[in-house]
FIZALUM-277789 format. One record per residue (C-alpha): residue in one letter; x, y, z. Coordinates in pm, whole numbers, padded with zeros to 5 digits, always signed. Each point is the difference from the previous one (the first is absolute). Example, Ala and Ser with C-alpha at 12.3 -4.5 7.8 and 13.67 -1.06 7.14 Angstrom:
A+01230-00450+00780;S+00137+00344-00066;
***
This chain:
X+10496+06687+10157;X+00148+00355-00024;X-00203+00118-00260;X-00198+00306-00087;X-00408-00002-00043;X+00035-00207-00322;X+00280-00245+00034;X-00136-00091+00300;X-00266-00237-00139;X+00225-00239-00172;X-00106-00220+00273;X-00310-00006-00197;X+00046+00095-00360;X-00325-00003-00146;X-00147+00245+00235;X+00329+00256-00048;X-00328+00189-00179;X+00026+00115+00412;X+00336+00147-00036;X-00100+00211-00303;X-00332+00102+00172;X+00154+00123+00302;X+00264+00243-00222;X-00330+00091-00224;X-00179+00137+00366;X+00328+00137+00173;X+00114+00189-00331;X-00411+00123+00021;X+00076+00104+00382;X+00349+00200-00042;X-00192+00235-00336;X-00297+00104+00228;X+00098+00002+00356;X+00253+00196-00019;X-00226+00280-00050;X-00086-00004+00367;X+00360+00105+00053;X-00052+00283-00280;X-00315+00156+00159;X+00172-00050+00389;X+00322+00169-00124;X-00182+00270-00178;X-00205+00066+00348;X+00308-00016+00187;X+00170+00290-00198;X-00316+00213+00061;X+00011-00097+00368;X+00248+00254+00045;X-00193+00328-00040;X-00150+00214+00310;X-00319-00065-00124;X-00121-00351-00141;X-00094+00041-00345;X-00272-00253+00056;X-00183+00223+00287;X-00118+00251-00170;X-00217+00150-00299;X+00159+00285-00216;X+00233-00177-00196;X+00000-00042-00378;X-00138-00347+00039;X-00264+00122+00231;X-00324+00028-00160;X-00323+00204+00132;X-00159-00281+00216;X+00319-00027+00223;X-00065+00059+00349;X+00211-00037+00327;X-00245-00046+00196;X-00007-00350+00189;X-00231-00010+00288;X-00355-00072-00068;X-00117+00129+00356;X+00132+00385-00103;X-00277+00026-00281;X-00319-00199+00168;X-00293+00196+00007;X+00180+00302-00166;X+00204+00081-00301;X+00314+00070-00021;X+00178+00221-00259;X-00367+00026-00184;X+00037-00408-00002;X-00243-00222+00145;X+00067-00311+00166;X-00152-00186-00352;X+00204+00228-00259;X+00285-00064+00225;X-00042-00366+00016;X+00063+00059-00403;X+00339+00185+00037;X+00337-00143-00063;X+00294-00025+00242;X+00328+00150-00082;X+00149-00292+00066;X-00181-00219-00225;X+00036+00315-00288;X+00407-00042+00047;X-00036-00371-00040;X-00218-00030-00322;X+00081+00360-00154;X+00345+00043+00115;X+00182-00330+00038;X-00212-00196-00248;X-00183+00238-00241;X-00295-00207-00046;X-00092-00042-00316;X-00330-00070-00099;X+00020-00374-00105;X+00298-00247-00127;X-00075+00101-00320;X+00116+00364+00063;X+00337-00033+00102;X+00114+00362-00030;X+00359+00113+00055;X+00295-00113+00251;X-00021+00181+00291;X+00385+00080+00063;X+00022+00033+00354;X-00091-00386+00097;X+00206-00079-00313;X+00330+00107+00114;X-00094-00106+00409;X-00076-00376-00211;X+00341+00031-00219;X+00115+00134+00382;X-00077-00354+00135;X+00085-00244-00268;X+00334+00140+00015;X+00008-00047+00384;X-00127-00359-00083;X+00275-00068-00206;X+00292+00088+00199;X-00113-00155+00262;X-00101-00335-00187;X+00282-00016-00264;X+00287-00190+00223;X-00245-00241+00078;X-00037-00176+00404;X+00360+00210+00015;X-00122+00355+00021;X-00386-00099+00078;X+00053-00148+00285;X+00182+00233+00171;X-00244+00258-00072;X-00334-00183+00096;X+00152+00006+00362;X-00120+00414-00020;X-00306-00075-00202;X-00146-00262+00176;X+00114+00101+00385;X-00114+00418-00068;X-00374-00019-00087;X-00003-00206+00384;X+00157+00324+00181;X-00247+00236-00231;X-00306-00243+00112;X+00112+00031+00366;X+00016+00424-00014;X-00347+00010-00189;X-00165-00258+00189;X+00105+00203+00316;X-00104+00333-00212;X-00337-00180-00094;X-00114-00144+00358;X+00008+00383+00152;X-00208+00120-00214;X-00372+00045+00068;X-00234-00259-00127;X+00302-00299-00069;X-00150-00205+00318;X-00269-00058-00256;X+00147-00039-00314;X+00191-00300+00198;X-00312-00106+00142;X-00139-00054-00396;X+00293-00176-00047;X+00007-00271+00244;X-00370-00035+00010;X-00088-00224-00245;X-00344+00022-00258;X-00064-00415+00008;X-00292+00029-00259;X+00280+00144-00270;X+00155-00373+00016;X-00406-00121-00180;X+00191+00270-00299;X+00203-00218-00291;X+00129+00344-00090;X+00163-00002+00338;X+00173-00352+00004;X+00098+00083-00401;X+00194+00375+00174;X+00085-00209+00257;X+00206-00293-00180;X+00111+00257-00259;X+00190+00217+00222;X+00107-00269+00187;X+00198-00194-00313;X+00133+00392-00149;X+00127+00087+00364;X+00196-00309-00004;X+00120-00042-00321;X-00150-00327-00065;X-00003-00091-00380;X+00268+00244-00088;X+00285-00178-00024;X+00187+00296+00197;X+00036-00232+00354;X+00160-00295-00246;X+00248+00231-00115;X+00124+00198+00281;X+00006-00345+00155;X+00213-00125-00209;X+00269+00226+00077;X+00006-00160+00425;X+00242-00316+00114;X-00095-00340-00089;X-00051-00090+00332;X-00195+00311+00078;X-00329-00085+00213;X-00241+00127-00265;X-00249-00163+00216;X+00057+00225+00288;X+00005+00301-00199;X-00338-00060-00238;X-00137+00050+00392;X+00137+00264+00082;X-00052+00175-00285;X-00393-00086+00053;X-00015+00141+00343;X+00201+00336-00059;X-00247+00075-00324;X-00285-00067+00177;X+00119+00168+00338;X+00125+00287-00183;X-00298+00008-00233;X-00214+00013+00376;X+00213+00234+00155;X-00052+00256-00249;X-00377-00043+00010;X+00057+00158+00341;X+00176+00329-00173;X-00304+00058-00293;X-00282-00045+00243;X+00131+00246+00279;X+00025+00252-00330;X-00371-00130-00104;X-00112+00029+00306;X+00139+00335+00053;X-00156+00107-00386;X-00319-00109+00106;X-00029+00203+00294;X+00153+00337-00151;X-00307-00087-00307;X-00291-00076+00272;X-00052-00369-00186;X+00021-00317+00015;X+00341-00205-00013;X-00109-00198-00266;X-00064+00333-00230;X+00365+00105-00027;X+00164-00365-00018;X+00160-00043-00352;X+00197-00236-00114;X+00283-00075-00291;X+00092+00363-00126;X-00264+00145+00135;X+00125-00067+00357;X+00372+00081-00062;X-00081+00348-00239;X-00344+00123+00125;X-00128-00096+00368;X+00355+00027+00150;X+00140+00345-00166;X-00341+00111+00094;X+00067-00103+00403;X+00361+00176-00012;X-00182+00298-00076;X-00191+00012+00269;X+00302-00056+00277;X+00220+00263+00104;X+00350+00013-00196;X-00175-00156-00275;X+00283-00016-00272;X+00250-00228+00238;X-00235-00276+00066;X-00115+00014-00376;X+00439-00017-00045;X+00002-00291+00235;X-00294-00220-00144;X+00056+00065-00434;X+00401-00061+00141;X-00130-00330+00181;X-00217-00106-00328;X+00260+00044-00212;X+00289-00218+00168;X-00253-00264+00035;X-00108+00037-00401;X+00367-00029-00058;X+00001-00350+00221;X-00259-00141-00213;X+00138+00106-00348;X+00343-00141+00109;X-00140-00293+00025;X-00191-00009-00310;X+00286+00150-00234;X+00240-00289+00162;X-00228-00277-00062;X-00049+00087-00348;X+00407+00053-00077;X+00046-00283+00185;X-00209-00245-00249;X+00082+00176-00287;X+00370-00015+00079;X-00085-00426+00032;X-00092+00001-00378;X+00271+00111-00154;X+00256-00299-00091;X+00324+00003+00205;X+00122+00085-00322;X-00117+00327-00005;X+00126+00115+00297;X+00225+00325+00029;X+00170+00222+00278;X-00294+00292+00010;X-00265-00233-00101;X-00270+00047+00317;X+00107+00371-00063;X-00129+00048-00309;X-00294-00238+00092;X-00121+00193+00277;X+00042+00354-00223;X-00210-00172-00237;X-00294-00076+00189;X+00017+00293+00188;X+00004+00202-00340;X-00288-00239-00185;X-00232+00050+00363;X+00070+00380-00052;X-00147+00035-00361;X-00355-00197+00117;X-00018+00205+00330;X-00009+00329-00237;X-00343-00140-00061;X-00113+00078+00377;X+00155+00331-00012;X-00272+00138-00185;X-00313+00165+00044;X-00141-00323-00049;X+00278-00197+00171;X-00212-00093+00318;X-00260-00216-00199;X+00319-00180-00206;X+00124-00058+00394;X-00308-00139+00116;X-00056-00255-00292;X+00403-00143+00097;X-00085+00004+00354;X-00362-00149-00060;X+00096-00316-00255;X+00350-00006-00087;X+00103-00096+00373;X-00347-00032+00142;X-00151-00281+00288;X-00073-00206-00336;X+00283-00049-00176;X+00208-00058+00387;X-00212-00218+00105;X-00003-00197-00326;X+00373-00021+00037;X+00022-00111+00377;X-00257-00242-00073;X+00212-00198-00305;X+00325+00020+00237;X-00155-00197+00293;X-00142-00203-00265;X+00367-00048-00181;X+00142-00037+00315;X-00199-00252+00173;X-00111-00240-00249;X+00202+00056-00279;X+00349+00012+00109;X-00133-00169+00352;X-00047+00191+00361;X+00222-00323+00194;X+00269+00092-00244;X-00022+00382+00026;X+00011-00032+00354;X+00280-00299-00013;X+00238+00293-00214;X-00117+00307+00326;X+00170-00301+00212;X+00309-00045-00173;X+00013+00380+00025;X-00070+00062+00339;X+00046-00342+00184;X-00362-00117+00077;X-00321+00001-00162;X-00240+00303+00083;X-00365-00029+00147;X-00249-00228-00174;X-00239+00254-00022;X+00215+00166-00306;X-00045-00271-00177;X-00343-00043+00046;X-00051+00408-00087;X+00198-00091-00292;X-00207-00290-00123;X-00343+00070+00124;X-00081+00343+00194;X+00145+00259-00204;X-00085-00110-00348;X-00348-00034+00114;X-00018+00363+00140;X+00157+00138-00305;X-00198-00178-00206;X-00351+00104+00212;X+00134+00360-00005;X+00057-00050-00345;X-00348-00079-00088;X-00139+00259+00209;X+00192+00256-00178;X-00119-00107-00308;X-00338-00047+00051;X-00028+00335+00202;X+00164+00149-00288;X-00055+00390-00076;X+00132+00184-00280;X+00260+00268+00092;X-00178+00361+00124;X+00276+00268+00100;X-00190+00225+00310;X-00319-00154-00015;X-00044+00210-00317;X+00187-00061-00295;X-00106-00337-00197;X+00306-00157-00225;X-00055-00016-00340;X-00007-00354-00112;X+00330-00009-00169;X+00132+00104+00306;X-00166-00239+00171;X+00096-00260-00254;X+00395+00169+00056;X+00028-00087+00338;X-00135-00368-00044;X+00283-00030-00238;X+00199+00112+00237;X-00107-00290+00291;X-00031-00315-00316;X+00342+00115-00056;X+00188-00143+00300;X-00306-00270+00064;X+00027-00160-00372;X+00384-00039+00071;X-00028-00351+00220;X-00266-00196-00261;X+00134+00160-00297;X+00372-00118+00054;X-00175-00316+00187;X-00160-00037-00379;X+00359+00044-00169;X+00185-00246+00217;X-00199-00251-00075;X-00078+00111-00398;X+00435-00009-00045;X+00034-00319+00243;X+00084-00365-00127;X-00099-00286+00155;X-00262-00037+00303;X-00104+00174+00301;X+00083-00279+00234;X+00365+00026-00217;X+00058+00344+00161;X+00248-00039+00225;X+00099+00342+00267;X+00328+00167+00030;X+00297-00025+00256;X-00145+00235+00265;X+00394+00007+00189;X+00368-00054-00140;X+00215-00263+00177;X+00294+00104+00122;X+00276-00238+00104;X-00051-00430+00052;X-00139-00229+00245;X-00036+00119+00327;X+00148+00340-00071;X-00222+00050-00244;X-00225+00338+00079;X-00317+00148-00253;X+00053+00344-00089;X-00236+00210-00204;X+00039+00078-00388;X+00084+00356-00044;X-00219+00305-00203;X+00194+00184-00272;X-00107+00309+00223;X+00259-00110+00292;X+00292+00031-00287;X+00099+00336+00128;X+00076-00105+00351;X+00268-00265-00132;X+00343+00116-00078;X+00069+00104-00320;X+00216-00289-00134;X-00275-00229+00160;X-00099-00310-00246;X-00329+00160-00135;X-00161-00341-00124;X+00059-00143+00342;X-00296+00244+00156;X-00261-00134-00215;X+00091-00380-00014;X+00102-00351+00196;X+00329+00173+00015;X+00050+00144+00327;X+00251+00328-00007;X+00261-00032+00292;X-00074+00149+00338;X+00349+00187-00014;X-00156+00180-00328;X-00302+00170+00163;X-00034+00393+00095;X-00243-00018+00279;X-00123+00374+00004;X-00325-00007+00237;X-00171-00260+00177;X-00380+00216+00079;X-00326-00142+00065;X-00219+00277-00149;
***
């Protein structure tokens, strides 16, 4: 079925609470992460300066506890600039100063959210409008320029991981990151990290994959490509482990500490522990160039993706109808624009802690892993696995591996649902640094945020069945293919979105898209064929 996120599960009506839960967490995902590519870009533009704004003390932000200094070893048994080793242990680096002063102008709390800090304002404005122009022609214009923004960042991870293993101390950094701690896997917290980053890094649950893959042939091996897919994540995902750990390792050497003291991770990796490494190689402000450059082609990858999936099922709602010549136009302008007045939140002194409570409910290890769990569930004992994998055959001409379906029916519901439980029983209210506690309204915010896109499945599960007539066993499930042609000519194609109306000609029979009524071959505009 060529349908977006939502349209999708007709095969299983009652549960099309899935659909709606998927555009509740993706719409979550394109407001707050695209704040990454704010803070990168604004880095970037300071990159080019002799002198890296982040590496020293003096500026306005600056405050009297900045120091430069960064090897322990230079003040043991001594004092250095009438600082001891102890009172320096208490200083702040410029680096972290530019981060929270600068960049973010920490606030004291959520409830002090202060003014808009202009700078990251227009550098946000800078990349929604990017976003747009890039997103608003749909597969037509994106996926001609994904071939840049996905194939780049591997040529920038080749120069710095060649920059990274020359440096001094990077043997050990890769050491620490091959070696692994085996008493960490006795940690819940670690499988919970673990099977969270694992279901964000591939999209699972977001209804993004379903729509770009909506857009490929019918006969397209999806099969093929869902393993592909898995092993370039993951290989990229490893390869780059190589890059940060050379920079750890050289950090940690430079500092005189262990490698575990200067690994960071989330923001704290990509805005504090690696400006802080640029600083200390020589021709600092071209590798900082070359890695905030890097970050933000792969930001724009992932919000792509997001802002797609989310035009893509909205564009499904609307009746055929409805439709019009600039209609995924004005769409995309839309969202982009309604994103852009919620981000202004995060753009203010107290933007980081409204950032954190998106990143830490809204599309959070709980509310994905809720969601993958109901889709194996929906999948392979609702609508059946034999006859989900029956419809991959009449795609792709045989049946895949058994083993899908038993991950389907049995495996990966129970891991979701054990990783699930962990993460609720482990719970721990939010804490931004280790330091500042959420007040319980904004604690009780960001668990309205996560019910949100959870209560979608039972509560339109609960109005099915409330508006239905009849029985449950009466329920009967729609076509999943049109027939084409008679007897033995007869061939199953799939039922088109409203979203793939702007890649049929113009004078194209608009209610044949959406119903049993095929649209002639002769009629279609095939634009690109891309398996993103």
């Amino acid at each position: 079925m060529k349908a977006g996120s939502i349209n999708v599960w007709n095969i299983c009506p009652l549960f099309k609470g899935l659909g709606y839960a998927s555009m509740v967490i993706v719409f979550y995902c394109n407001t707050y992460y695209i704040m990454v590519l704010a803070w990168g870009f604004y880095y970037l533009v300071k990159s080019f300066t002799a002198t890296l704004p982040w590496a020293t003390c003096g500026h306005a932000w600056n405050t009297p506890d900045c120091v430069e200094i960064f090897r322990h070893e230079d003040c043991a048994n001594a004092s250095l600039a009438n600082l001891t080793c102890d009172q320096l242990a208490d200083r702040r680096s410029p680096v972290i100063e530019f981060w929270e002063n600068k960049v973010l102008r920490l606030s004291g709390g959520l409830e002090v959210p202060g003014a808009l800090n202009w700078e990251v304002t227009l550098c946000l404005l800078a990349c929604w409008v990017l976003v747009y122009f890039c997103v608003w022609k749909g597969v037509k214009s994106t996926g001609k320029i994904v071939y840049f923004t996905a194939t780049f960042p591997y040529v920038v991870l080749v120069v710095l991981l060649v920059r990274g293993v020359l440096l001094p101390g990077a043997l050990d950094g890769i050491i620490y990151y091959l070696k692994p701690d085996w008493s960490k896997l006795g940690s819940p917290q670690v499988w919970i990290d673990a099977g969270t980053q694992i279901f964000f890094s591939y999209a699972i649950g977001l209804g993004a994959l379903t729509a770009l893959g909506s857009y490929n042939r019918f006969n397209n091996n999806c099969y093929k490509d869902a393993i592909i897919l898995a092993l370039i994540n993951s290989g990229t995902s490893f390869f780059a482990g190589f890059v940060v750990f050379s920079i750890l390792g050289f950090m940690a050497a430079e500092q005189g500490v262990h490698i575990s003291k200067v690994a960071e991770s989330g923001p704290g990796l990509a805005f504090i522990a690696y400006p802080r490494a640029v600083t200390l190689m020589p021709v600092a402000p071209l590798w900082a160039a070359l890695f905030f450059f890097m970050l933000l082609l792969l930001g724009l990858d992932s919000q792509f993706v997001g802002v797609e999936g989310f035009i893509t099922g909205l564009l499904d709602l609307l009746p055929a109808s409805y439709y019009f010549r600039f209609q995924r136009e004005i769409s995309v302008a839309l969202c982009c624009a309604l994103c852009f007045v919620i981000d202004l939140s995060m753009v203010t002194d107290g933007g980081m802690y409204v950032f954190q409570l998106f990143d830490y409910y809204s599309a959070s290890g709980t509310t994905l892993l809720w969601q993958a769990f109901w889709e194996c569930v929906v999948v392979a004992w609702v609508y059946g696995a034999d006859r989900f994998m029956d419809d991959i055959a009449c795609m792709i001409g045989y049946r895949p591996c058994p083993w899908m379906k038993w991950c389907w029916s049995f495996f990966t519901p129970l891991v979701c649902m054990g990783i699930f439980i962990f993460n609720v029983v482990y719970y721990e209210p939010l804490v931004y640094n280790n330091t500042y506690v959420y007040p319980w309204w904004g604690e009780a915010m960001g668990w309205a945020f996560a019910l949100s896109s959870m209560l979608c499945v039972p509560l339109h599960l609960l109005g099915c069945l409330l508006r239905a007539k009849g029985t449950i066993a009466e329920v009967r499930l729609p076509p999943r293919w049109q027939a084409v042609g008679t007897g033995q000519r007869q061939r199953k194609l799939p039922i088109w979105g409203l979203h793939h109306l702007e890649y049929r000609a113009q004078d194209a029979d608009v209610r044949g898209l959406t119903t049993l009524t095929p649209v002639s071959e002769s009629s279609k505009v095939v634009v690109v064929e891309s398996v993103m």
